[in-house]
N, C-alpha and C positions, 0 to 999 in steps of 0.2 A: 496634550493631544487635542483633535479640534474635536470643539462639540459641533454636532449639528441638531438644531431646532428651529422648529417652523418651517418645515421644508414638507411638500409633499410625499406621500407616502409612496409615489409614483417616480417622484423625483430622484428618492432616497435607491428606492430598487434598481434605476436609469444607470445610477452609480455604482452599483454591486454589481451589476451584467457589468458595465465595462472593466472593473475591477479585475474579472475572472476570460474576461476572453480571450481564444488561444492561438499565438501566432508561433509562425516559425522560421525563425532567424536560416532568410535561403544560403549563406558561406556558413554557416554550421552544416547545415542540409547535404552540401555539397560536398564539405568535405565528411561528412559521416558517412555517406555515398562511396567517395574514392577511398575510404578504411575498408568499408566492408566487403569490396571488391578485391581488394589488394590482399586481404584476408583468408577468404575463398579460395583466390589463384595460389597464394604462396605459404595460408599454413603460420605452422611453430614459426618459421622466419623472418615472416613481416610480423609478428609479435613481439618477436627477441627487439626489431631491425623499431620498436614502436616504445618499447621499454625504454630503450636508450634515447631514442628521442625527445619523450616527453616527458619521460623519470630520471632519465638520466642515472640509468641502474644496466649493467650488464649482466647478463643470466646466461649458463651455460645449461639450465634444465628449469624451465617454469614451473615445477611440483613441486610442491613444500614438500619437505617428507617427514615422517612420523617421531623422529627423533626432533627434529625443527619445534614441532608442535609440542613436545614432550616438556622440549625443555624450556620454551616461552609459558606454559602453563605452568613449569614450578619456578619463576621466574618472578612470577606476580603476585602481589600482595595477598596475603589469604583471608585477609578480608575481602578484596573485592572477588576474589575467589567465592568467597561464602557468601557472598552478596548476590554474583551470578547465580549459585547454586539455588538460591532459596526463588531469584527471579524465573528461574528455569521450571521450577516444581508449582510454580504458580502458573506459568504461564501452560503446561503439561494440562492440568487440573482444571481448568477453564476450558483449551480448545478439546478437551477428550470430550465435551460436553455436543462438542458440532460433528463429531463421527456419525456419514451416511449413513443408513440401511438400505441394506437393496429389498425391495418385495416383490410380491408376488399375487395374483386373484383369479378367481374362475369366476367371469361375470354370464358366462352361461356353460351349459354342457357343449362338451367338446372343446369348448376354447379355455387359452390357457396366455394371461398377457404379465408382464411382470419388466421389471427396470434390472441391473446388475452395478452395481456401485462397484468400482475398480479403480487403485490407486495411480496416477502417473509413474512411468517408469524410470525416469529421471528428469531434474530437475536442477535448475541453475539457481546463485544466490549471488547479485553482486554487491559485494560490500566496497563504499570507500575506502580511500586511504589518505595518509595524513592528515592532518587537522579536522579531517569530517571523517574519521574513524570511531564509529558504535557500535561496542560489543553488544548494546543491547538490541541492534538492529539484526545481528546476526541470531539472535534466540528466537526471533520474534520472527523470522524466516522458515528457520531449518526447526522449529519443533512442530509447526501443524502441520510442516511435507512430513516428517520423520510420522507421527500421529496416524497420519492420510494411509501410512503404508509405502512411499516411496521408496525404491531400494538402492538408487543412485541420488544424494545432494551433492551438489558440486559447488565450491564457493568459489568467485574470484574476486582477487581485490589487488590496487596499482601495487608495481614495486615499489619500496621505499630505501633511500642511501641508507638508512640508519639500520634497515632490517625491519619486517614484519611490526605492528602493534600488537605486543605480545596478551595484553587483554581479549584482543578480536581473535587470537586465534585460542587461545584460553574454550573463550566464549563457544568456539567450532567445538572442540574438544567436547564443550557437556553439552550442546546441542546433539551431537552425533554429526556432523557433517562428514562425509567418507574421503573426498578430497579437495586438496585447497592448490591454487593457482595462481602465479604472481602474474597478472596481467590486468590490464585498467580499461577506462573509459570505452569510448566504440569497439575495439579492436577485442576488446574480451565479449560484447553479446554478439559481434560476429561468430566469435569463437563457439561460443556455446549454441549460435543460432545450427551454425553449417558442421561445427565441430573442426578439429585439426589432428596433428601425427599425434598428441600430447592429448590435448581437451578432448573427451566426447561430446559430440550434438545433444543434447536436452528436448526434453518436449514444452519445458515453461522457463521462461526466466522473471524472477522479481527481485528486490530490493529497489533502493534509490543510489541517485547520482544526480551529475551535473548534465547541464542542456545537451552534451554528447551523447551523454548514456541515454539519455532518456529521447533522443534524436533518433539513436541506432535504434533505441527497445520500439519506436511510431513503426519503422522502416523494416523489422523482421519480425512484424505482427505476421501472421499467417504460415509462417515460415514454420515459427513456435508459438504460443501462446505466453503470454505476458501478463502482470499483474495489476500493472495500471502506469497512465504517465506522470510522474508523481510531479508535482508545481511546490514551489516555496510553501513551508510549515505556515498553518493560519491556526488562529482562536478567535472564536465569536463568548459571547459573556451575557449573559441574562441576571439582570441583579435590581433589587431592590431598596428602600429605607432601608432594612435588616442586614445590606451586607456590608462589609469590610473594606474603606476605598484601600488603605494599606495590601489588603489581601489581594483585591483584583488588580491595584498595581505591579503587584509581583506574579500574578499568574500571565497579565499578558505581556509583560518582559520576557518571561520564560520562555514565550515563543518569537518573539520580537528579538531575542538574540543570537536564533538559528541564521538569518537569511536576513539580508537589505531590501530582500524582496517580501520578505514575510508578512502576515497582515494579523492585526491585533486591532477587535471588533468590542464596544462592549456597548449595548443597548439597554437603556432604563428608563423607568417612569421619573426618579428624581431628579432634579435639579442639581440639587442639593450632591450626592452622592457624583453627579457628572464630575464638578466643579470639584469635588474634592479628590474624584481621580485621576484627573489632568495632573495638577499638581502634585501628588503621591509619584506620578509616573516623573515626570519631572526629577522630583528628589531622588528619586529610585536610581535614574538613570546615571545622575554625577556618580555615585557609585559603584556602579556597574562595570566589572572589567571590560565587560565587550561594550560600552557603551558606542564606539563608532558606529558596530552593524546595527544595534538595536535604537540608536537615534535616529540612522537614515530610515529605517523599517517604519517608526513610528510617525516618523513626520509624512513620508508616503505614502502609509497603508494602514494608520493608525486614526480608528475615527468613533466617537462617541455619539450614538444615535440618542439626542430625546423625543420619547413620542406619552403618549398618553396614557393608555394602559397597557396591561401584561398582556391582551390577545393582542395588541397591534404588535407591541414587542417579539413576540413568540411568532407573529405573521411576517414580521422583517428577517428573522434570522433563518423561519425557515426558506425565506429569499437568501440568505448568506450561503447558506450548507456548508458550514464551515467542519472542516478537519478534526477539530477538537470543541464542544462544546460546552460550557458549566453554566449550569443554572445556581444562582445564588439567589433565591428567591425561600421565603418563607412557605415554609412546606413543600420545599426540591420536588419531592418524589412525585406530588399530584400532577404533575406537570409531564411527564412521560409520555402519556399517551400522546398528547397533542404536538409532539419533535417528529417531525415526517422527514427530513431533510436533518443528515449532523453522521459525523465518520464515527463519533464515539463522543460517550453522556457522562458528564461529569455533575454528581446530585449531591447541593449542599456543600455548605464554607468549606469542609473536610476533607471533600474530593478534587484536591488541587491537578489541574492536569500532568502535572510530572510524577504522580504515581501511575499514570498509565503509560507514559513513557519506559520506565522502568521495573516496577512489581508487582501491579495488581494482578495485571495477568489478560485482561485482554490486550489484542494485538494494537502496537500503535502504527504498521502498516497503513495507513489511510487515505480513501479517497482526497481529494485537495481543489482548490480549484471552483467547486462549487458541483464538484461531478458526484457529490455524495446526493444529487435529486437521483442516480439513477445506478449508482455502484457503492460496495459495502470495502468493508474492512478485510483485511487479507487475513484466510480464516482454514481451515481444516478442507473446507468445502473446494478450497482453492488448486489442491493438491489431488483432487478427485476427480474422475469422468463415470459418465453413466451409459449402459450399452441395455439399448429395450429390446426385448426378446417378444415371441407369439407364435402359439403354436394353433392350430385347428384341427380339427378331427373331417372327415368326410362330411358327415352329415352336416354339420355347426357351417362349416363351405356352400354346401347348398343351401344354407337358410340364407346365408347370405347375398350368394352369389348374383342374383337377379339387380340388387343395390349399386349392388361394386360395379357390374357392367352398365348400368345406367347413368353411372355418374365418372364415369371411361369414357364413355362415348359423349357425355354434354362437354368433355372439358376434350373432345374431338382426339383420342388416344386410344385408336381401334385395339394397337396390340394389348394394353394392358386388358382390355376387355376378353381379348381371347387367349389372353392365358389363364382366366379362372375361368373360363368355359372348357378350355383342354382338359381339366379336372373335372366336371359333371358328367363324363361320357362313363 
């Protein structure tokens, strides 16, 4: 990996902005444009007519049905069966923890102001297909809509020659998802944005995908609501004398062998500890099945910061905002407060980031990109809307009233002024 030292603190950051900045590819653009038109106008048939195209799968009905699901669920090993299961109850028992409350107050007589917490009515999940099919993406969707209160999930994910990944639909099964759709890339958040004779319209769609999906999901922001634009898996790393260069070798593999794009950060005060995880990463890598994606990742996006001390450390990463964060620092935990910037906290040798991938139980959902300075982890909260209410009384009106038409009239808005004057007669 390269280290870098002796380089400005200014320099370093110079580096991380252009790391993270967001463009977009305009023949992607276009043709996600002419999908989601063609989508609109024709429906089930430009999906079928998109299936064969790019999956090269022909469908005579895009809905899995409940036998489909039935029998790919006893199908699969019951261990990862019971692997799902216990990820699911973690993952349940965490996000119950983010469930709204709506309230309510009377901050004087007469009046009466309060918020009302209400779940989304339906919502979309798109899941990959082939070789980037995770079931554990599909828990980590449909259990804090299911939580929230949603009473339509709707998953879509590409067809495949082979037939469905019978884990991911497993995975639906103990999530509760209510129905699943063999449809992919743009052509499915069209589906879900506008809806079809098959799909209904949705009010949110999340999960990940490729530069399509995440093309179409920039493009039918307002249409629906979305979860975020997800960019290549990243890990930033905070570590000291005290850690493990073997250990952080292998944690930032972990993410270095999702994506060629992916970015694998680890920032330290030692030397020492640099130099010995250049090379760990190194060794790691000849034995790495995926070593192609996770070489290119690493020699691209792969950078060891030395700097001085733990606050300058701690001041560069939270310039990273990376995706996934682990502190390997003696005494983890004191360090919490001061992460402003990070999609999810990984405290102590212990807390390798592929437990939150899979079972800890919070969401691995996550900001990416560096967009965690201003957005959180996909969460209970997600699946939620709030509707504020206010009531007044006659009297509580006229205490007011002389306020409200004075600050009507300075922003030059006669009517609103005479309609709480209509009310004092």
């Amino acid at each position: 990996m390269n280290i870098i030292k002796n380089e400005s603190l200014e320099a370093i950051k110079a580096r991380i902005r252009q790391q993270t900045e967001k463009t977009v590819d305009p023949q992607v653009e276009a043709r996600v444009t002419d999908i989601i038109k063609n989508v609109r106008a024709n429906g089930d048939e430009a999906l079928k007519e998109y299936g064969e195209k790019f999956d090269g799968v022909t469908l005579d009905n895009l809905k899995v049905t409940d036998s489909q699901i039935e029998e790919a669920f006893n199908q699969v090993n019951p261990a990862v069966i019971k692997a799902l299961e216990k990820a699911a109850d973690n993952i349940r028992s965490f996000h119950k923890l983010e469930i709204g409350e709506s309230f309510e107050d009377n901050p004087s007589n007469g009046v009466i102001r309060g918020t009302k917490v209400t779940p989304l009515s339906a919502v979309g999940i798109y899941v990959p297909g082939g070789t980037a099919a995770y079931p554990s993406s599909v828990l980590m969707n449909a259990i804090p809509a299911k939580i929230a209160g949603v009473e339509n999930i709707i998953m879509v994910t590409p067809p495949q020659k082979n037939g469905l990944n019978q884990a991911v639909l497993a995975a639906a099964k103990i999530a509760g998802v209510d129905r699943i759709y063999q449809v992919g890339g743009a052509q499915a958040i069209a589906a879900l944005a506008y809806g079809t004779e098959s799909i209904p319209q949705v009010d949110k769609i999340t999960g990940p995908g490729n530069a399509y999906v995440a093309t179409a999901k920039r493009d039918v922001y307002g249409q629906v609501d979305i979860d975020m634009i997800a960019g290549p898996s990243e890990i930033g790393i905070l570590a000291d004398d005290s850690a493990s260069a073997k250990d952080i070798a292998a944690d930032l593999l972990s993410q270095a062998e999702h994506d060629v794009n992916a970015r694998a950060i680890l920032i330290t005060n030692s030397e020492k500890l640099a130099t010995a995880v250049s090379k760990e990463v190194e060794d790691q890598l000849k034995v790495l099945p995926r070593e192609v994606i996770a070489r290119q990742a690493i020699e691209n996006n792969g950078f060891i910061y030395l700097v001085d001390t733990i606050d300058l450390m701690i001041d560069l990463m939270n310039a990273v905002a990376p995706e996934h964060l682990e502190i390997q620092l003696e005494n983890a935990y004191d360090y919490i407060s001061k992460i402003k910037n990070a999609g999810s906290v990984f405290l102590g040798k212990y807390a390798s980031e592929p437990l939150g991938d899979y079972l800890a139980g919070p969401n691995h959902i996550l900001p990416t990109g560096g967009t965690a300075r201003f957005s959180s982890p996909l969460g209970v909260w997600d699946f939620q809307k709030r509707i504020q209410y206010l009531q007044y009384s006659a009297e509580a009106l006229l205490a007011d009233s002389a306020d409200v038409t004075m600050l009507a009239r300075e922003e030059g808005l006669e009517a609103h002024a005479r309609a709480i004057e209509s009310r004092e007669k």
